[in-house]
DORONU-340122 format. One record per residue: x, y, z of N, C-alpha, C in turn. Coordinates in steps of 0.001 Angstrom, whole numbers, padded with zeros to 6 digits, always signed. Layout:
# residues N
XYZXYZXYZ...
END
This chain:
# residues 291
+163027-038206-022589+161602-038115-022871+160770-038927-021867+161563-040158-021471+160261-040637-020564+161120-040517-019018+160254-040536-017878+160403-040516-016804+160676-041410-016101+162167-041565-014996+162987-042175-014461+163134-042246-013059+163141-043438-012590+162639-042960-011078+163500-044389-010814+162876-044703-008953+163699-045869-008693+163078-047571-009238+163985-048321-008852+163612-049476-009724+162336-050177-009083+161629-050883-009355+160742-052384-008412+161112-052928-007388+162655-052907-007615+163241-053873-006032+163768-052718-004959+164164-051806-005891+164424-050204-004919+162833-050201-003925+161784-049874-004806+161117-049612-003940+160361-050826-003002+160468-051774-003814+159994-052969-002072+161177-052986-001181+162316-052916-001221+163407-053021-000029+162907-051371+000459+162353-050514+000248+162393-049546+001290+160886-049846+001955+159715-050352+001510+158770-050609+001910+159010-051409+002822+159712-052304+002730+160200-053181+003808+160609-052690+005059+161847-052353+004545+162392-051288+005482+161572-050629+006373+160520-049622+005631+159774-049017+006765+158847-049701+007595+158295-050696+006750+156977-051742+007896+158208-052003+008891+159261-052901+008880+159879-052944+010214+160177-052013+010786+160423-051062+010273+160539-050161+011409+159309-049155+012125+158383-049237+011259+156986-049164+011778+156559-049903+013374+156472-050975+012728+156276-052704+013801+157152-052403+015071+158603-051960+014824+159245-052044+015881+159024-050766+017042+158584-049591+015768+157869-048635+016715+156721-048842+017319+156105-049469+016773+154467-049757+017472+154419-050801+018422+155498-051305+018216+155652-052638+019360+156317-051678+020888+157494-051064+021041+157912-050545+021594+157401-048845+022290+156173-048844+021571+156027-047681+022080+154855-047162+021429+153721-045915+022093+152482-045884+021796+151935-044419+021047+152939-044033+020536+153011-042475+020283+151849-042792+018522+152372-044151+017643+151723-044293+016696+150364-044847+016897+149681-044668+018113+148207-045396+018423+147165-044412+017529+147330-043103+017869+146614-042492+016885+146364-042612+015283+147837-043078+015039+148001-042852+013403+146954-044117+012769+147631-045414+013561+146515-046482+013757+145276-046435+013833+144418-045559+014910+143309-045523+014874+142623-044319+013638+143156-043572+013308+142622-043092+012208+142639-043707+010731+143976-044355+010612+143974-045305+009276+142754-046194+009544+142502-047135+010451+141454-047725+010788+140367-047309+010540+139833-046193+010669+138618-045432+010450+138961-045206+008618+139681-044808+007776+139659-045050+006217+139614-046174+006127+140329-047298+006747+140294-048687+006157+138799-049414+005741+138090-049516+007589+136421-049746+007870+136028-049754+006667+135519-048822+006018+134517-049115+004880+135155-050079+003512+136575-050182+003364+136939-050572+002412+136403-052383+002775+136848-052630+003869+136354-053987+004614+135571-054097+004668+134409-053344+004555+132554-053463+004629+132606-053837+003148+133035-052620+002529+132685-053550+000408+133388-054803+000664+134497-055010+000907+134967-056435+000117+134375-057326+001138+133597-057630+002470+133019-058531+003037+131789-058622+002980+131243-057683+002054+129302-057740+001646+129148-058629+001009+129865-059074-000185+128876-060195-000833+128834-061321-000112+130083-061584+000819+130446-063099+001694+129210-063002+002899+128990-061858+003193+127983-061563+004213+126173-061758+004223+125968-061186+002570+124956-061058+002088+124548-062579+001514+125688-063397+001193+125402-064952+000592+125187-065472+001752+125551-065158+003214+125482-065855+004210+124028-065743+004485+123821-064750+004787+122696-063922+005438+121254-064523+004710+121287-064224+003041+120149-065086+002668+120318-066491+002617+121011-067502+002561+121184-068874+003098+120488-069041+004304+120783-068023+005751+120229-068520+006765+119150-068157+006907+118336-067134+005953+117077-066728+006094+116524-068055+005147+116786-068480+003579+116153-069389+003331+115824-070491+004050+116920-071135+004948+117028-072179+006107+116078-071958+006747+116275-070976+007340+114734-070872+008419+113604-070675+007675+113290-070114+006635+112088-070107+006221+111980-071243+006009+113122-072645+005382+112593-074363+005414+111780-074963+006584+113281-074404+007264+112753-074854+008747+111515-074765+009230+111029-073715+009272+109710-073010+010172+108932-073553+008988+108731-073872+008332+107590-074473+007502+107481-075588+007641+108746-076109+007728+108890-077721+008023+108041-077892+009213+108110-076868+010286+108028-077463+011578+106127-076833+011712+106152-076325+011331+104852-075684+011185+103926-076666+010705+104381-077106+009325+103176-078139+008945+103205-079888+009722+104922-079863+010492+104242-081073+011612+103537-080951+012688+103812-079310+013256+103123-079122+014402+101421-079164+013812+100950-078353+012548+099792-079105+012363+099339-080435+012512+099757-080902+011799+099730-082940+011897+099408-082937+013076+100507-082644+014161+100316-082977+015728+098937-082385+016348+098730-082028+015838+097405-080326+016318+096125-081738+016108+096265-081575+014370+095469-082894+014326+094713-083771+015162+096318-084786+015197+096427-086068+015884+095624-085885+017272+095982-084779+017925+095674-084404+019575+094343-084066+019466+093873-083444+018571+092486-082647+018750+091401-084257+018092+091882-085385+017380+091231-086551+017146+091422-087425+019010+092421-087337+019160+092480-087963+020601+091775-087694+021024+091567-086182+022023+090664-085655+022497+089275-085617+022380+088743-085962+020864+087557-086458+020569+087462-088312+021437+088369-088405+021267+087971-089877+021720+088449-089684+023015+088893-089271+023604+088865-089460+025243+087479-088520+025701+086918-087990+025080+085508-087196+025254+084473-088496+025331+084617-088870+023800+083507-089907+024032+084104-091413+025072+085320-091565+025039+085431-092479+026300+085163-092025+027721+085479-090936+028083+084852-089926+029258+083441-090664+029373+082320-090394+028235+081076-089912+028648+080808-091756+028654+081320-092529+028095+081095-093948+028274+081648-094590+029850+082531-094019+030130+083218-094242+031337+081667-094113+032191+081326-092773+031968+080322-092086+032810+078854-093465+032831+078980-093540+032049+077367-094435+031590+077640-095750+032102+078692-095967+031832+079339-097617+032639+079357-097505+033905+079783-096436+034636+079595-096366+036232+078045-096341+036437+077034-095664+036095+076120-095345+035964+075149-096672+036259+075691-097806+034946+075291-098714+034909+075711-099392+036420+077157-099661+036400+077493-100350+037603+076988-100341+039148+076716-098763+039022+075912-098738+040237+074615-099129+040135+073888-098952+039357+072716-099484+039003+072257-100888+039591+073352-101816+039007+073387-103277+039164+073840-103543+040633+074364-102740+041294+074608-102840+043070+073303-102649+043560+072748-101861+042816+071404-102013+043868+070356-103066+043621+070517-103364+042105+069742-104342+041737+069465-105464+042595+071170-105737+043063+071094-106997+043873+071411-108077+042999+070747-108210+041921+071110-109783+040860+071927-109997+039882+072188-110891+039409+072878-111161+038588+072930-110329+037004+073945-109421+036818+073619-108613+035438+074613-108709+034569+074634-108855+032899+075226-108505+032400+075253-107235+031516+076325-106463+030992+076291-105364+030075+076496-105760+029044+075211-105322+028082+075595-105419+026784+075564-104235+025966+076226-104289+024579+076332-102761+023945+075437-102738+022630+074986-101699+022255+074118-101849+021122+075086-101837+019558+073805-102849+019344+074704-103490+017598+073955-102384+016768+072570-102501+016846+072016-102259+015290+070557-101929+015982+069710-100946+015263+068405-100378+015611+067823-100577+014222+066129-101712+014763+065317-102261+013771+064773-100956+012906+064490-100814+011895+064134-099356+011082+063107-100162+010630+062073-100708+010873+061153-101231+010731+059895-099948+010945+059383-099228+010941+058260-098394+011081+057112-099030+012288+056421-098606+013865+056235-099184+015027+056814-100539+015315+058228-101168+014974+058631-102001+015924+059744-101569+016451+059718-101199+017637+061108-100564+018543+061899-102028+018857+062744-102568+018323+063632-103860+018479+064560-103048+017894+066100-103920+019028+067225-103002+018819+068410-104603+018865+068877-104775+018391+069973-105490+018776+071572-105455+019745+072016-106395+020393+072784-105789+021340+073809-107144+021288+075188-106707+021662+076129-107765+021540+076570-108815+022289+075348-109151+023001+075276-110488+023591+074282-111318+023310+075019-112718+023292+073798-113513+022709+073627-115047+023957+073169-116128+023645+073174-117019+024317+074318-118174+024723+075900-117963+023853+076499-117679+024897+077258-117311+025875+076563-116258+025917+076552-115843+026978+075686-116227+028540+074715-116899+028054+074150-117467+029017+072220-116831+028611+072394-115707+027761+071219-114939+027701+069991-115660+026702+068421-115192+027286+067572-115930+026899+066489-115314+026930+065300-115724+025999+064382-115410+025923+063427-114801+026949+063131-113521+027225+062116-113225+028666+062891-111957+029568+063969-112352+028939+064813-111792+029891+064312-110048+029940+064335-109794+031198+064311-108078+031842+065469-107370+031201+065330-105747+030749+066439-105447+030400+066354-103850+030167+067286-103264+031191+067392-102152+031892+068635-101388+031441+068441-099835+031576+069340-099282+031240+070034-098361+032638+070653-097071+032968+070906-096828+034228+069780-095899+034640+068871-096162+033724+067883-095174+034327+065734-095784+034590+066003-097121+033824+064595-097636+034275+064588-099009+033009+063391-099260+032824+063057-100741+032422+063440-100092+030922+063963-100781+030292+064758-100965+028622+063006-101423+028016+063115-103184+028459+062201-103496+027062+062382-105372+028058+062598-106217+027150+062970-107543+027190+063355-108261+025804+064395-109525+026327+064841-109893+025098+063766-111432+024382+063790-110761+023256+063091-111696+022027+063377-112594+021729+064612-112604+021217+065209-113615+020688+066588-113420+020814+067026-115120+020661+068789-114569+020983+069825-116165+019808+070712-115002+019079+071552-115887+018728+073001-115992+019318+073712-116788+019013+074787-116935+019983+075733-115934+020160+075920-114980+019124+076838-113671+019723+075845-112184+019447+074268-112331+019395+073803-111569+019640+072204-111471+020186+071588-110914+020721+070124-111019+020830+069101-109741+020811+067884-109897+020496+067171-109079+019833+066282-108432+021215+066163-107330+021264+065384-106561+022581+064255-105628+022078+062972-106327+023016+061978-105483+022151+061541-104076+023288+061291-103028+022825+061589-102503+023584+059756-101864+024180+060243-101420+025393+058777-101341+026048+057542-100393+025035+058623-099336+024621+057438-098329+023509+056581-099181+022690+057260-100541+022199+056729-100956+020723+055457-101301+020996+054253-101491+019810+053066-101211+020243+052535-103324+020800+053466-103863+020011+053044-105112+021078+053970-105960+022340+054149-104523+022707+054849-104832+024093+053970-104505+025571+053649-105170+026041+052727-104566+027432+053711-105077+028505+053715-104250+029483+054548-104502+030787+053541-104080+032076+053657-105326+033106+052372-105083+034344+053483-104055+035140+052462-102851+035565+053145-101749+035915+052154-101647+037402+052480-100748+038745+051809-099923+039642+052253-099114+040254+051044-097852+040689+051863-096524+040892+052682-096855+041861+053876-096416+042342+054953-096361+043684+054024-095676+044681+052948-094593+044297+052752-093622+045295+051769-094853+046305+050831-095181+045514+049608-095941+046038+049733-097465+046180+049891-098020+045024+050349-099349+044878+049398-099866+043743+048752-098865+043301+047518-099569+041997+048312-100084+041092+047741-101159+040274+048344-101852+039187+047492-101745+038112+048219-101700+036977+047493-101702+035682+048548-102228+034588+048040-102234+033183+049519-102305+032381+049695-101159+031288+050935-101090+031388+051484-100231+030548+051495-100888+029035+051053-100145+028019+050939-100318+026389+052048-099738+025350+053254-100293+024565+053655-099669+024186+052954-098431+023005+053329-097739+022659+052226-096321+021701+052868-096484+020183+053996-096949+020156+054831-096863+018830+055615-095244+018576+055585-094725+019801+056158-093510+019974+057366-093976+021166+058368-093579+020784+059884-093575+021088+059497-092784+022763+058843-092250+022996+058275-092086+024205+057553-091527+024814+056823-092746+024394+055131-092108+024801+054409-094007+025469+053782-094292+026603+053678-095267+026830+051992-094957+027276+051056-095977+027044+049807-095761+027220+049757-096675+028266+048560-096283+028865+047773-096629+030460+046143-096769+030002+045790-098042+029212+044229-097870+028976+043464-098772+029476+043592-099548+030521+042721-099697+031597+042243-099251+032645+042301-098104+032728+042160-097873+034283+041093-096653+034524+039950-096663+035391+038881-095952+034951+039068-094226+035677+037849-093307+034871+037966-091993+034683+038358-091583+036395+038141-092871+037275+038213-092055+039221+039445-092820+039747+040466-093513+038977+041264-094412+039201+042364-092851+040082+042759-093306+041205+043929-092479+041860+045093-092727+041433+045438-091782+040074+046712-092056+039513+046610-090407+039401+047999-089518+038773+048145-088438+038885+048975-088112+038103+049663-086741+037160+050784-086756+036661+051949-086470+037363+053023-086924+037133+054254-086622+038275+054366-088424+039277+052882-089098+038859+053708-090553+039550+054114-091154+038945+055090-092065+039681+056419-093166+039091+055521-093963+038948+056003-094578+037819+055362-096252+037708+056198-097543+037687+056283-098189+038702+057297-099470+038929+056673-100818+038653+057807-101503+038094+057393-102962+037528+056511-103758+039042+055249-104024+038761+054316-104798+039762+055057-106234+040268+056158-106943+039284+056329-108179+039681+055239-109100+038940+054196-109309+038621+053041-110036+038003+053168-110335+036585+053300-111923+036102+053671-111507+035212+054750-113007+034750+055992-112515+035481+056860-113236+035978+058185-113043+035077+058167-112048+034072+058842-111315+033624+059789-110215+034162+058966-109192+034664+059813-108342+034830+060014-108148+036941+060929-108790+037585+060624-108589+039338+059980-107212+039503+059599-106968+040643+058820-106137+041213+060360-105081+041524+059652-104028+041418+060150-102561+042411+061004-101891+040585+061377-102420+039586+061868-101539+038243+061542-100182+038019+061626-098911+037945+061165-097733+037728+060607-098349+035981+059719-097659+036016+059271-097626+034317+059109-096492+033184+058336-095644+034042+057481-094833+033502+057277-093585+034578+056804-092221+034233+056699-090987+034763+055035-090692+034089+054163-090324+035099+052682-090148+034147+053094-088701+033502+052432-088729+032404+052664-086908+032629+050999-086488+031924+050230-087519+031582+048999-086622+031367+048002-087836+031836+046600-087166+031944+045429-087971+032877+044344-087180+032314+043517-087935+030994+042530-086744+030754+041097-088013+031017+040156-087172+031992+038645-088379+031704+037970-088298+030666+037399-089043+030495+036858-089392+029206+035100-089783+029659+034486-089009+030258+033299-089159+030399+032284-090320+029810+032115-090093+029027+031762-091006+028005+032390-092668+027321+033164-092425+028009+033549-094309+028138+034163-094701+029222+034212-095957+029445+034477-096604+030738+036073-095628+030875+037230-095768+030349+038549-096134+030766+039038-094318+030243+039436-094155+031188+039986-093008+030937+041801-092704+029788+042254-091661+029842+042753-091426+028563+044573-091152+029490+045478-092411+029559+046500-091565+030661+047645-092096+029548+048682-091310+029391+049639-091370+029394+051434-090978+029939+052155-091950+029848+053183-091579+030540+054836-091690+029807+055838-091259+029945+057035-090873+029644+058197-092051+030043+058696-092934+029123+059528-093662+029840+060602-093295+031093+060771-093945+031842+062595-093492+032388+063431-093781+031726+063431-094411+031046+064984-095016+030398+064812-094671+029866+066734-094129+028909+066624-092928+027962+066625-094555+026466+065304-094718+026023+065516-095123+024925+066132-095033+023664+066456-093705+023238+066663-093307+021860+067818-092737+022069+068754-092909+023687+070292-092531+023851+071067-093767+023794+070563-094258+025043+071276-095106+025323+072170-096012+024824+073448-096603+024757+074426-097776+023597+074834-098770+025145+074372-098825+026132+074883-099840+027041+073521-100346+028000+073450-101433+028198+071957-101847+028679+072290-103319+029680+071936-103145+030618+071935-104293+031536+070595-105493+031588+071412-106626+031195+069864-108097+031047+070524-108271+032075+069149-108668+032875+069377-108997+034577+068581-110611+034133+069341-111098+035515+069029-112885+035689+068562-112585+037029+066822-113041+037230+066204-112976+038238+066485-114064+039649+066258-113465+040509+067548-114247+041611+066161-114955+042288+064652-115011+041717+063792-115465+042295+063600-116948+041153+063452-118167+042130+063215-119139+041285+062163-119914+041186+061267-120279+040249+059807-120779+040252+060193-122372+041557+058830-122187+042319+058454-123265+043372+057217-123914+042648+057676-125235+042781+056509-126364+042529+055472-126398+043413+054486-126386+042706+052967-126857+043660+052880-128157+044850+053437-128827+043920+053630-130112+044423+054856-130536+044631+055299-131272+045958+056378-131973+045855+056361-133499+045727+057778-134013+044917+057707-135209+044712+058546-136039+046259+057613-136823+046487+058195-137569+047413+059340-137892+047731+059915-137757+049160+061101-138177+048914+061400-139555+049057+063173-140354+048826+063596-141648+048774+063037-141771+050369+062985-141303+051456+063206-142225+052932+061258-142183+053047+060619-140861+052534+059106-141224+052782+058681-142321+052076+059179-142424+050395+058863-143621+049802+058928-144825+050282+060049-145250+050664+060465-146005+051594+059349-146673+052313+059029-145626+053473+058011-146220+054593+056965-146475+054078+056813-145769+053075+054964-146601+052485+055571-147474+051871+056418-148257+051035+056280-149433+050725+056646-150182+051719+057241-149804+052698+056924-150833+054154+055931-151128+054763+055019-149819+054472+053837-150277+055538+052716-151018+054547+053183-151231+052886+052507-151587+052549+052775-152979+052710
END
């Protein structure tokens, strides 16, 4: 009733059997290359199923990885993006300070005298008093009177000074007057501050006075404040005024007041001479001999 065949060990000793003698044919000789390459072609897909899931666990592992990765690296390269684009702000504004410091420096070569640079602290918010504070004080050596220039014409002068800072009033403010004359001609008059950030008044000088818009106005020297030859002022209007003595002029600072953060107080290289001199030891001398 039931079906009889060879045993378990019958049939692995002939399986055996034939792989060696398979092997020894395929080793020795090439007639079974075909049989090979077609079993190969049934095998292929059986090796594609059983190596997909090992393939597919691989495959999304290295895609999650890189998606870490590239995010990882993405949000430092931001950071860095950052960091560089804040640098760059500050090598901009060190650029344009670089620029203003040469500016200055040359300035003070032509000056000829003794200058220091100072930087601005603090701007008075006082309503018409243009006073600005700046980060040098007395000592530094700086003092009351003092001239004080930016790279482009007369600043103002300093007010007052404490030891790591001093106070600069500046030419606009309305009780600031500076003795001014045109460059073109040589007339003198004084300049009035207006309480306008830049606007400077000219109200002495009568309706036939030869002044013009478009002339420079340079520090006169008179005074004993500010030396002679300073750019000041640019006229830019000249209206007569028929009807009263002094005609109606106003003019435009040079110096950029309401930019500027670096300002040169100059030490005047001219020094007051006595009227009188005091005698000297060898003249004294002979008059009490001959007395």
């Amino acid at each position: 009733m039931f079906a009889t065949g060879p045993s378990l060990n019958t049939r692995l000793l002939v399986a055996v059997l034939l792989s060696l003698v398979l092997l020894i044919a395929d080793h020795r000789s090439t007639k079974l290359q075909p049989l090979r390459a077609a079993l190969s072609l049934l095998v292929y897909p059986v090796q594609l199923v059983i190596n997909f899931p090992g393939d597919a666990a691989n495959y999304l592992s290295d895609t999650f990885v890189s998606y870490r990765t590239l995010k990882k690296e993405n949000r430092e390269l931001k950071e860095l993006q950052l960091v560089n684009e804040a640098k760059l702000l500050k090598l901009a504004a060190l650029e344009k300070e670089n620029i203003r410091l040469r500016a200055l420096l040359e300035n003070s070569f032509k000056l000829g005298e003794q200058v220091l640079v100072a930087e601005l602290l603090a701007v008075n918010l006082v309503p018409y008093e243009h006073i600005v504070v700046v980060n040098k004080g007395s000592r530094f050596g700086v003092h009351s009177k003092q001239p004080v220039l930016d790279a482009h014409g007369v600043v103002g002068q300093v007010v007052r000074t404490l030891p790591a800072s001093s106070e600069i009033m500046l030419i606009t403010d309305p009780n600031h007057a500076i003795p001014v004359q045109v460059n073109r001609n040589g007339l003198r008059t004084i300049a009035i501050g207006s309480g306008q950030i830049n606007r400077l008044n000219l109200p002495f000088l009568p309706n036939n006075a030869d002044i013009l818009p478009g002339d420079l106005l340079v520090t006169s020297g008179l005074g004993g404040t500010f030396p002679q030859g300073y750019p000041v002022a640019v006229v830019d209007d000249f209206t007569v005024r028929p009807n009263k003595p002094f005609a109606s002029i106003s003019a435009t600072p040079k110096a950029e007041l309401d930019k500027s953060r670096e300002f040169l107080i100059v030490w005047s290289d001219s020094t007051p001479v006595p009227l009188t001199e005091e005698p000297s030891e060898a003249s004294q001398e002979l008059n009490d001999a001959g007395q």
